[in-house]
C-alpha positions, 0 to 999 in steps of 0.5 A: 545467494551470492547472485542475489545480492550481486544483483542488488548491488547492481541496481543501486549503482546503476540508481546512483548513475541516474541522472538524478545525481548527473542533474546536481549541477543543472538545477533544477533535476529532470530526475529523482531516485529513492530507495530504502529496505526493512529488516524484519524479525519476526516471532511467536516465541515458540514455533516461530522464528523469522529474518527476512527482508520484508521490503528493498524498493527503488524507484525513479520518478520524474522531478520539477526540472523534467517537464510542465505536464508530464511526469513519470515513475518507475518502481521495482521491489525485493522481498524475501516472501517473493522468492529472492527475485525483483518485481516491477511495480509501477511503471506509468506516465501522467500528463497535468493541466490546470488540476486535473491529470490523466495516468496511464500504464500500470499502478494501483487503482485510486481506493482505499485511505491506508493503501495510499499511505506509503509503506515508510510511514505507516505506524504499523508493520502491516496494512489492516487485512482487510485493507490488503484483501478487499481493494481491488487487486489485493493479492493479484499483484496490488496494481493493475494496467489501465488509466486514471482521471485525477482532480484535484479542487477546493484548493487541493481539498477535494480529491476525485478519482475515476479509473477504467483497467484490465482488471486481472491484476499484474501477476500474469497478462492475458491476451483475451481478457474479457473483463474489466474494472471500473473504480472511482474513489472521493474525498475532502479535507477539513482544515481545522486549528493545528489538525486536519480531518479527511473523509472519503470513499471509493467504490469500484466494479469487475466483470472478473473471469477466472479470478483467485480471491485469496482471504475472501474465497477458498484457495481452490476456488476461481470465481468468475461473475460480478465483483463488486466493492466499497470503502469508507473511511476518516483520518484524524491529524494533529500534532500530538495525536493521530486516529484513522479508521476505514470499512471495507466491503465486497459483495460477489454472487456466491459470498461476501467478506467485510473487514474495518480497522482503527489505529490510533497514534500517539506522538510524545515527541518527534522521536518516539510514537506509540500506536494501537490497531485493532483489526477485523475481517469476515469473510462468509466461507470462513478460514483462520482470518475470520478473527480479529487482531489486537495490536500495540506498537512503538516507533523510535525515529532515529532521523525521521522515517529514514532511519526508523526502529519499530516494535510490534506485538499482536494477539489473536484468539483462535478455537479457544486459545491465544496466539501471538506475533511480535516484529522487530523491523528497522527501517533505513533509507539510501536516498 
């Protein structure tokens, strides 16, 4: 314990180090850290009680002062679930010109609305299942090593995304891989009076070798073969009202499993929001997830989103019966 914690302590010192702050007097920065934890309790008030430290992330990116077309991000992450031990998350390059850029190293392919939603200001506690389940590496380490055409057009507007990566994810590496993903996703921004509407899509293709599908295939099972997978999805914005839903699909040669969500959000006023989630996904080889999940939740923001306190509770029916989960998080930023 005394290990861990030492170790933490070590990285924020060595984050308030950075140039980030040595760049204070030289504006404008070369360099920018952030870093924030949430504190989790979570229970069904019966067999099940539960601290943890769902996230502690920090991360260096570059900032306007670094350079006109290169930019840079580093990011490692401390969960109690990852058995008290940092991952490294993101580490790439980027190079811009006119509106287009080219990303290369390890991060997370370009697909999904809610999976490019930074975990801080999501309203609820968790991704939709079917969200962390289908993207491409969604329980192989989230990102993968590759790179990433970006545009963006139609004054910001239009966004385009086509990538080409290993495609095994990032929790082991592979000296003879012979697979491969392609992924390209697509969306466009509505302007509307004192609102926004987005839609969009992504689509992506793996010649996968070995490959453990956690949530879509059985635990002992390792597919090898062709993986294919979509995704559709909307956001509604507005200054009282928010409302996102997202489809998505994968298709292997042996099963399939599809999963959608729609959260809806309700701001009262700058501090206290309120959300509603109903969450669904099926997979054909059948397993506990294959119900949804009905969830309300309440954020309380005590300075914006880095000072945040939410409470969750979620009800499941499963073989007859209900079950519940209820989450108490507070969420606070360092820089």
């Amino acid at each position: 314990m005394i290990y861990k914690w030492r170790n933490i302590v070590i990285m924020i010192i060595l984050l308030a180090a950075s140039p980030g702050h040595a760049q204070d007097k030289l504006p404008p920065k070369e360099v920018e850290w952030h870093a924030y934890t949430q504190l989790r309790l979570a229970t069904d008030f019966d067999s099940y009680n539960n601290f943890s430290v769902r996230r502690l992330k920090f991360w260096l990116k570059s900032a306007p002062g670094f350079s006109k077309h290169w930019s840079f991000k580093a990011q490692a992450i401390f969960m109690s679930i990852q058995k008290e031990k940092f991952f490294l998350q993101d580490v790439y390059g980027e190079y811009r010109w006119k509106n287009s850029s080219i990303r290369f190293g390890q991060f997370i392919p370009q697909y999904s609305l809610q999976r490019f939603q930074p975990d801080y200001l999501i309203p609820s506690s968790e991704r939709a299942r079917a969200v962390t389940l289908l993207i491409p590496n969604g329980t192989a380490g989230v990102r993968d090593i590759g790179v990433q055409y970006n545009l963006k057009a139609a004054k910001d507007k239009l966004q385009f995304n086509l990538g080409l990566f290993n495609g095994y994810g990032i929790k082991e590496y592979r000296f003879n891989n012979s697979g491969y993903l392609l992924t390209q996703n697509l969306s466009y921004r509505i302007p509307l009076k004192k609102s926004s509407l987005k839609f969009g899509y992504s689509v992506m293709y793996r010649k996968a070798g070995n490959m453990a599908f956690h949530g879509i295939l059985p635990d002992t099972v390792s597919y090898s073969g062709d993986d294919f997978r979509f995704n559709f999805y909307s956001i509604f914005t507005s200054k009282m009202v928010d409302v996102q839903a997202e489809y998505l699909q994968t298709i292997l040669d042996t099963t399939t499993a599809s999963g959608y969500y729609v959260l809806a959000t309700v701001k009262f006023n700058p501090k206290n929001h309120a959300y509603l989630l109903y969450d669904n996904y099926t997979s054909s080889y059948g397993s506990h997830e294959n119900t949804p999940w009905y969830i309300a939740g309440y954020n309380y923001f005590f300075k914006s989103y880095k000072i945040m306190l939410t409470l969750e509770t979620g009800f499941q029916k499963y073989r007859g019966s209900w079950e519940n989960k209820t989450v108490l998080q507070f969420q606070l930023f360092f820089h």
